[in-house]
Structures are given as C-alpha cells and as structure tokens.
C-alpha positions in Angstrom: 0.0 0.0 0.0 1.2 3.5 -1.6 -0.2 7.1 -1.0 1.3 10.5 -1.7 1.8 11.4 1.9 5.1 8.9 2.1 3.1 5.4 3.7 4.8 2.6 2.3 2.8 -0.4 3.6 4.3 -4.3 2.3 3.3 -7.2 4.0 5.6 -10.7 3.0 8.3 -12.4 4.1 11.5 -10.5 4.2 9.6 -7.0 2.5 8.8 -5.2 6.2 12.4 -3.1 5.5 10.7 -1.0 3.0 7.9 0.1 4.9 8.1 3.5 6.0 5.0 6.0 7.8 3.9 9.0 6.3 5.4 12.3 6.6 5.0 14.9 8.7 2.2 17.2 7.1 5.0 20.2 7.1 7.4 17.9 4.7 4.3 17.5 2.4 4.1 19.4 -0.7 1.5 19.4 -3.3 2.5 16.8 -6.5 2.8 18.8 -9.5 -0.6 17.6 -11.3 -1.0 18.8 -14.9 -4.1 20.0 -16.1 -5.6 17.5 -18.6 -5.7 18.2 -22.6 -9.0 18.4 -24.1 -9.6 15.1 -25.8 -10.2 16.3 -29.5 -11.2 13.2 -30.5 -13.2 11.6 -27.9 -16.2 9.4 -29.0 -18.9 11.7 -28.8 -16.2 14.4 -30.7 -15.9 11.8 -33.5 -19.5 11.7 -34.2 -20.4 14.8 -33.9 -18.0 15.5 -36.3 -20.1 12.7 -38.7 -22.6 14.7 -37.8 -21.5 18.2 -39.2 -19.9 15.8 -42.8 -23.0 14.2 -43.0 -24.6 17.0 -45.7 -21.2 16.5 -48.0 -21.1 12.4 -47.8 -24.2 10.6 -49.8 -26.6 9.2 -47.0 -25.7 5.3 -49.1 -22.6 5.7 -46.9 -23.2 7.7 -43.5 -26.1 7.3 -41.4 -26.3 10.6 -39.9 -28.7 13.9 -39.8 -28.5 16.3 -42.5 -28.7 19.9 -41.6 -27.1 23.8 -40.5 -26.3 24.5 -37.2 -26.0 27.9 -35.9 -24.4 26.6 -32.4 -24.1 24.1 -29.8 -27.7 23.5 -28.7 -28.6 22.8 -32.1 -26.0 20.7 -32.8 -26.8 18.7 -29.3 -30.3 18.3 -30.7 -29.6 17.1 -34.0 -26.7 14.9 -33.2 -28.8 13.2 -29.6 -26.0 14.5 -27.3 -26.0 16.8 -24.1 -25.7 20.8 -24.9 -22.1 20.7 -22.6 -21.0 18.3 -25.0 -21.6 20.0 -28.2 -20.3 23.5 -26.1 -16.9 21.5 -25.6 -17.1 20.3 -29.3 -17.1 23.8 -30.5 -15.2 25.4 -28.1 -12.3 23.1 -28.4 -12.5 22.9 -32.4 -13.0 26.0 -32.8 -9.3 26.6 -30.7 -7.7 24.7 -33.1 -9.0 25.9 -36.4 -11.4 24.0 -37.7 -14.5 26.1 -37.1 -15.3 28.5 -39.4 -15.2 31.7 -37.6 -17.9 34.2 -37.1 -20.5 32.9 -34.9 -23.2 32.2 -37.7 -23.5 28.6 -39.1 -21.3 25.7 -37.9 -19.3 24.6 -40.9 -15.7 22.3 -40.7 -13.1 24.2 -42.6 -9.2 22.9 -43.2 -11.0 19.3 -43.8 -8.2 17.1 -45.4 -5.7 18.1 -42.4 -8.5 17.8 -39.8 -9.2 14.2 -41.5 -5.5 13.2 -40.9 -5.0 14.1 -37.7 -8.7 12.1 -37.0 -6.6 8.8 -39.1 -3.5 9.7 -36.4 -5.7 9.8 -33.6 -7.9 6.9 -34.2 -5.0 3.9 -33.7 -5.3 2.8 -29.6 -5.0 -1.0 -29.3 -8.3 -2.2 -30.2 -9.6 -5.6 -28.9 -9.5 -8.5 -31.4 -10.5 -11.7 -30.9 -10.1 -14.2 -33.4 -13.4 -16.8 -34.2 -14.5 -19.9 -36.0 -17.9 -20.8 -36.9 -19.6 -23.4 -35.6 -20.5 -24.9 -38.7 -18.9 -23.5 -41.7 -21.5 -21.5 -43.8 -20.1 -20.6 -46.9 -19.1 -17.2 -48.1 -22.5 -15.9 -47.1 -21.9 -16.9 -43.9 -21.1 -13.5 -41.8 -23.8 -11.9 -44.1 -26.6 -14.2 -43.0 -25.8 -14.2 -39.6 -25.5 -10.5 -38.8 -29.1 -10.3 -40.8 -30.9 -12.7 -38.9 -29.2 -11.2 -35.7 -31.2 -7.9 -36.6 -34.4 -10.1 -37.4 -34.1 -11.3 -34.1 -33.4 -7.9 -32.4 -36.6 -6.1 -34.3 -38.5 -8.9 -32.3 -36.9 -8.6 -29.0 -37.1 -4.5 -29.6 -41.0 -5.0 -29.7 -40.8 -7.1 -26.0 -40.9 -3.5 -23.6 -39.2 -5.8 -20.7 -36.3 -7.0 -23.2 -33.3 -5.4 -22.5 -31.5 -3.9 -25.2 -28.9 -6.3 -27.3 -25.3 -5.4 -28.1 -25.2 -3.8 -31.1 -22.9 -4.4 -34.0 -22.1 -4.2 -37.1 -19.8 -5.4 -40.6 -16.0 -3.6 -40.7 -13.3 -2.6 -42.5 -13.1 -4.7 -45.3 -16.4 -6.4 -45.2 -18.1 -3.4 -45.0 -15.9 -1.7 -48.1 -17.4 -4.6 -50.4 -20.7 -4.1 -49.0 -20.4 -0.2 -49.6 -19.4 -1.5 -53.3 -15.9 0.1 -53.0 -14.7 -2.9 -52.4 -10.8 -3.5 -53.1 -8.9 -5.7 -51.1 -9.9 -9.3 -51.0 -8.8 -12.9 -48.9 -8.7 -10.7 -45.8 -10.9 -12.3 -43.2 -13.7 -10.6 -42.6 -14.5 -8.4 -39.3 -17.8 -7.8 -37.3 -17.7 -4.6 -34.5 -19.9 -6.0 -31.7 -20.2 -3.2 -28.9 -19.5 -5.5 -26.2 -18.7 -9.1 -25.2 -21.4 -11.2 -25.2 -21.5 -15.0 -25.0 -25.2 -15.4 -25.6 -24.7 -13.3 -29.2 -21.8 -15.0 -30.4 -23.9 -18.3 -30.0 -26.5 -16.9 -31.8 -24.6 -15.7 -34.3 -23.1 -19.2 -34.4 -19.2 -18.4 -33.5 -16.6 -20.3 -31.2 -13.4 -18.6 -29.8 -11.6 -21.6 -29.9 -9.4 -20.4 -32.2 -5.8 -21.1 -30.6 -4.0 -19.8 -33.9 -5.1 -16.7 -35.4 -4.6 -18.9 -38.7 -7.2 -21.1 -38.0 -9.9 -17.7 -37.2 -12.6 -17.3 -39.4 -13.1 -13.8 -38.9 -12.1 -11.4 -36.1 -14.5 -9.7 -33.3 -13.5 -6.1 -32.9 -14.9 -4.6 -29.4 -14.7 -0.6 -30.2 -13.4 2.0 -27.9 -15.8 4.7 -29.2 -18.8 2.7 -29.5 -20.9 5.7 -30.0 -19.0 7.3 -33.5 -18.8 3.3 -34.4 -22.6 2.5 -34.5 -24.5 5.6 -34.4 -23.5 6.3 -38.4 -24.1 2.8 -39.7 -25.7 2.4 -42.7 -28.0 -0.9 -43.5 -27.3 -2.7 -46.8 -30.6 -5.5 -47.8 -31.0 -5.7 -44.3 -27.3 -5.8 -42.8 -26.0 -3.2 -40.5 -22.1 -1.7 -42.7 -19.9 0.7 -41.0 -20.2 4.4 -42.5 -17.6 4.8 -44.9 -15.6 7.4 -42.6 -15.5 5.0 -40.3 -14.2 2.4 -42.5 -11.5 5.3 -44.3 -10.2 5.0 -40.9 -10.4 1.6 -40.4 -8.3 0.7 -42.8 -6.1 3.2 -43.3 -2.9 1.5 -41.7 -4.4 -2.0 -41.4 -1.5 -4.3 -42.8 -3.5 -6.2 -45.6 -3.1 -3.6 -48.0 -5.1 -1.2 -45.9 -3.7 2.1 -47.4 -4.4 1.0 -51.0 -7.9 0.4 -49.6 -8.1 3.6 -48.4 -6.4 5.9 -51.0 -9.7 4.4 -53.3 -12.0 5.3 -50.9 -10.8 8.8 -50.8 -10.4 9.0 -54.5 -13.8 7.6 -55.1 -16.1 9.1 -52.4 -14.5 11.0 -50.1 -12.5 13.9 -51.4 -15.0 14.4 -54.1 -17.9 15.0 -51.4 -15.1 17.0 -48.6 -12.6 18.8 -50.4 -15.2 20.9 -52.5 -16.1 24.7 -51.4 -19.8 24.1 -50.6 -21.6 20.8 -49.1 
C-alpha cells in the first residue's frame, strides 16, 4: 500500500524493510498535477463530427442527420447528445482551427488536415479476438448471420421488458465490399460488436476456440468509441455496414493492403464529397 503522503505499507516475508509512515504534514508538498488536454477526439467528438460531414457524404454511406447549425444546442439536438458536449465540441474545435469563424452557421473548414489528424488519432490497441464458426456456412456466412441477428433484435425491440442487445455491425473490409468500394480481398472478414457477449456470439453461431489466429474465421473487434462506431451505420438488404468514414479509418494503416484500400476510398467518395467549397 502507496499514498502520496510517504506510507509505504508491504506485508511478505522478508519486504517489512521497505515500509516506511507518512510524513509529517509540514514535509508535504502538493504533486505537481497537470491539467488535462481536451480530448479532440473523444467518441462523442468523433461523431459529432459525422454529424456536421454528414450534408457533404451521400446518406448510401453515412447514417447521420442532415442539416445547418447555428451553435451548440442545435447541434446537441440534432446529433442526440448533451448541450455541454456540443459547447466543448465547438469550443475546443474552434481553438484549433477548424470552425469557421464568425458565430453564424457551424461549418468544418481545413477538412483534409482535420481528417489526418482524425486517421492519427484513431490507432489505440483495439480488442480483437479471433473466431471460427460453428458450422462453416459458406461465403455468405457473416452476411446471413448478422441479418438474422437484426431479425431477431426487431423482435426482442418489440418485448418492452427486453433489455437492449449489443449492437454491431460489418467492418473494414467487409463493410468496403458491402459499400461497393470494395478492393482488397482474402482478408478475413471483421464484425464490430459493442460489447462481449456469449449469448450473441452463439447466436450468431461463432466459437473462440481459435488457438491460432490462422485457424480464425473472422475477427470480433470490441470498439473503444462505441458511439462514433454504431450511431452512423448504414443498413445494406438488411445488414448493419460501418459508415464509410468509419471504414476510411479503419483501414487506413491496417496491414493487408489497408492504405491501397483507403487511397480508393478517398479517390472515389470521399474527397469528391469534402474537399469541394460548398456541401
């Protein structure tokens, strides 16, 4: 046992020597405690910034709504979070340049360097776990399971006492073909499910007994911002894809040819829809 004040508490055999009391209060001084960084690109950041995209990007490829904002309490509205969460939003984006200025409507300007320092911001160790289906399925496999998933979630929605299911979602790769900008293929496939859940992966029909990553099917990826991951989804025949921001990023320095995937995504949809003057 540790605390600021100098205790040094160890119980074992032959560790009493480095116990020591605490000081006396006049030898205390205050530690030297930083103040903390705004986060620029905390979950509810990242979506908010969907949010304010949304009108440039085609609604195929980002679930998100569509409209001006002329400050934080509309943008808290229309993007379902709290007003002191849009005020931060602002006030810290705003600080570092990307805000127009002027007070009227809120618009993203210096997009391309904003996006980059999103892509170097979004890489924290992400949990993976690698899975095997039950019963092999085919190529369809991931498809038909995620879609009767949702089948089975628009039933338990309608139950009042239900409590709500983990939500998830196709990504990266998967979710690029589904998008149709599809370009890298024999990557296996990857599903975002918001949190561990042993009833959903048997009812989705996966096994983690997986001991070699070469013998996984596909990979389970738990996000860290659950709330930019899931809240722009877009649903293809059914299937709940990953926006294609959220993919861009994905991908972006995945190993399996992750850059090529995302220079084509940024060729074909992206900078076409941000880099022009007006949404």
């Amino acid at each position: 046992m540790v605390d600021l004040e100098g205790l040094r508490l160890f119980a074992g055999l032959g560790l009493e020597w480095l116990s020591s009391s605490r000081r006396p209060q006049s030898e205390l001084r205050a530690p030297n405690v930083r103040a903390r960084a705004p986060q620029l690109f905390s979950d509810l950041n990242k979506w908010m910034l969907k949010v304010l995209l949304a009108p440039r990007i085609p609604e195929v490829y980002l679930s998100a709504p569509r409209g001006r904002y002329q400050g934080a309490s509309q943008l808290a509205e229309a993007a379902g979070v709290s007003v002191m969460s849009a005020f931060r939003f602002v006030e810290e984006f705003s600080k570092e340049g990307f805000l127009e200025p002027g007070g009227g409507v809120l618009r993203l300007v210096r997009v391309r360097e904003l996006l980059n320092r999103w892509v170097a911001a979004s890489q924290p160790r992400i949990l993976e776990i690698p899975m095997r289906w039950v019963l092999h399925r085919g190529k369809k496999a991931l498809w038909n399971a995620v879609r009767s998933y949702q089948s089975d979630e628009a039933i338990a929605s309608a139950d009042q006492l239900s409590s709500p299911r983990p939500r998830l979602c196709l990504g990266l790769f998967a979710a690029a073909e589904a998008l149709g900008i599809g370009f890298v293929h024999g990557v296996k496939p990857y599903l975002y499910l918001e949190r561990l859940n042993a009833a959903v992966l048997k009812d989705l029909g996966l096994s983690g007994n997986a001991e070699e990553e070469e013998e996984a099917d596909l990979y389970v990826r738990i996000p860290g911002n659950r709330e930019s991951a899931f809240r722009g989804v877009v649903r293809k025949d059914g299937v709940p894809v990953s926006d294609i921001l959220q993919v861009w990023l994905d991908v972006s320095q995945h190993p399996s040819r992750g850059k090529e995937q995302a220079d084509l995504i940024w060729r074909r949809i992206l900078s076409p829809a941000l880099e022009s003057s007006e949404p």
